[in-house]
C-alpha positions as CSV (number, residue, x, y, z in Angstrom):
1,X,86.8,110.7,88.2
2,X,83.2,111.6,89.1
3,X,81.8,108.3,90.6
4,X,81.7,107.5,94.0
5,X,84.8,106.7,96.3
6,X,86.4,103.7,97.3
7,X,89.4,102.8,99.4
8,X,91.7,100.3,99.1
9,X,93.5,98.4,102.0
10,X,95.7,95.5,102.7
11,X,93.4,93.5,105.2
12,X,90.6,92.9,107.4
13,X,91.8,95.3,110.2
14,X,93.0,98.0,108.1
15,X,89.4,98.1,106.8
16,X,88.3,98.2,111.2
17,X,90.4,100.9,111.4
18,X,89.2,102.9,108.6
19,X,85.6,102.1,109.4
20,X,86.1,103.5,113.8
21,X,87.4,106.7,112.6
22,X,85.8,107.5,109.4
23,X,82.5,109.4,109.7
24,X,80.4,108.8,106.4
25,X,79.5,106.0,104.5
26,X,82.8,104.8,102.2
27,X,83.6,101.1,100.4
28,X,86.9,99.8,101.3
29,X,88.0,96.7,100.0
30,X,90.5,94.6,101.1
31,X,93.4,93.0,99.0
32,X,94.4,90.7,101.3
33,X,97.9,90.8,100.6
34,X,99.1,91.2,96.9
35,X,97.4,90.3,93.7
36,X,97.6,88.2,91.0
37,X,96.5,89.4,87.3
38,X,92.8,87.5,87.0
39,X,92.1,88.5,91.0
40,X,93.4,92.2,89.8
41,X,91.5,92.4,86.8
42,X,88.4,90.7,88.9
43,X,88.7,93.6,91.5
44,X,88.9,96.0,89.0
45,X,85.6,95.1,86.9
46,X,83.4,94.0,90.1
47,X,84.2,97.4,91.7
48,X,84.1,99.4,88.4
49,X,87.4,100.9,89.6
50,X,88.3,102.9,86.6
51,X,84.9,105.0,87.1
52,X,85.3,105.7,90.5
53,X,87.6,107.8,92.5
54,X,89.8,105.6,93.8
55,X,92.3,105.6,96.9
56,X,95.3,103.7,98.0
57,X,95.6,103.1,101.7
58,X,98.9,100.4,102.4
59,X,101.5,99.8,104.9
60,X,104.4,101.2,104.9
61,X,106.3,98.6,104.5
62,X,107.9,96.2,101.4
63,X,104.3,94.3,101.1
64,X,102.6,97.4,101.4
65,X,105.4,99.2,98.5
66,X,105.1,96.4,96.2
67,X,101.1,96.4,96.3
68,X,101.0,100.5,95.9
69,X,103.3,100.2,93.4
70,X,101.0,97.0,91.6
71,X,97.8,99.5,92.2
72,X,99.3,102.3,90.5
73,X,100.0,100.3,87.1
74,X,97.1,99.0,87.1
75,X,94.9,102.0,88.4
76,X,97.0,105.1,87.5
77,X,94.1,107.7,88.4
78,X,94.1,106.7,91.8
79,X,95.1,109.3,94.9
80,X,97.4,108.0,97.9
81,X,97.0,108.2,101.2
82,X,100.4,107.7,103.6
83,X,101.0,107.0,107.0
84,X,104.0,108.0,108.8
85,X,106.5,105.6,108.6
86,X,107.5,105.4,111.9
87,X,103.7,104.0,112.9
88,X,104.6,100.6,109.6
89,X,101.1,99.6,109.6
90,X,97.4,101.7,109.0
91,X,96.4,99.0,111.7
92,X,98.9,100.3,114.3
93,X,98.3,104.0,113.7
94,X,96.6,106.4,116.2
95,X,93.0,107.3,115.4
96,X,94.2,111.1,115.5
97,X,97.3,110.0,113.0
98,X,95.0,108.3,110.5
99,X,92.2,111.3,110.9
100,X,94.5,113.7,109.7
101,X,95.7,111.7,106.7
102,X,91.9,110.7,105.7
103,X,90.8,114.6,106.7
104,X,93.6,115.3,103.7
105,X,91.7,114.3,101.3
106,X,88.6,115.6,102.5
107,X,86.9,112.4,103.7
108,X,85.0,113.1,107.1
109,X,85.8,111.8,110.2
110,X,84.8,111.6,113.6
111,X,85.9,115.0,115.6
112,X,86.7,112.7,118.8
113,X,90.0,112.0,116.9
114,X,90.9,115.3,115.9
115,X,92.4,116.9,119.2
C-alpha cells in the first residue's frame, strides 16, 4: 500500500492514548466496539481503507479478538500492532509500553516515553 496511514482502535480513549504518545500527524479512527456489515463497508469507502496502509490497534481481550479478527476479513492488507497481554487494554498501557509497539512499525513517537 502506498497511501497514507491510518490506525484503527476500539474507542475514544484508545484514540487519547495514541494521540499523547505519538509524535507526527496519523488518522485513527475509532470503531466503537464491533461492526456491522453497512457501518464496515461505510468505514471502509469513507476512509478509502483499501488504498491506504492500514493498522489494527485492539484490546487484548475477546471484543478486541473478535474485532481484529472482523478487520482482517475485511481488510486483509492490514499490519497489527499488539499489546502485551498482561496490560488487556491499549488504554491501560504505559506510554513507554505502547511507544515501543508503535516505534515497531516505524511510526514516531515522543522520546519522553522511550526510557
Amino acid at each position: 500500500m502506498d497511501g497514507e496511514r491510518i490506525v484503527i482502535v476500539e474507542g475514544i480513549t484508545d484514540k487519547k492514548k495514541l494521540n499523547k504518545v505519538l509524535d507526527e500527524e496519523i488518522e485513527i479512527i475509532c470503531t466503537h466496539g464491533t461492526l456491522g456489515i453497512e457501518r464496515m463497508e461505510e468505514m471502509i469507502f469513507d476512509h478509502n481503507l483499501d488504498d491506504r496502509t492500514v493498522y489494527i490497534l485492539v484490546d487484548e481481550d475477546d471484543s478486541g479478538y473478535k474485532l481484529r479478527k472482523q478487520l482482517t476479513e475485511e481488510l486483509p492488507h492490514a499490519e497489527h500492532i499488539y499489546i502485551d497481554k498482561a496490560f488487556r487494554e491499549v488504554a491501560a498501557t504505559p506510554e513507554p509500553e505502547l511507544a515501543r509497539a508503535l516505534l515497531s512499525r516505524h511510526f514516531n513517537v515522543k522520546s519522553i516515553y522511550l526510557i
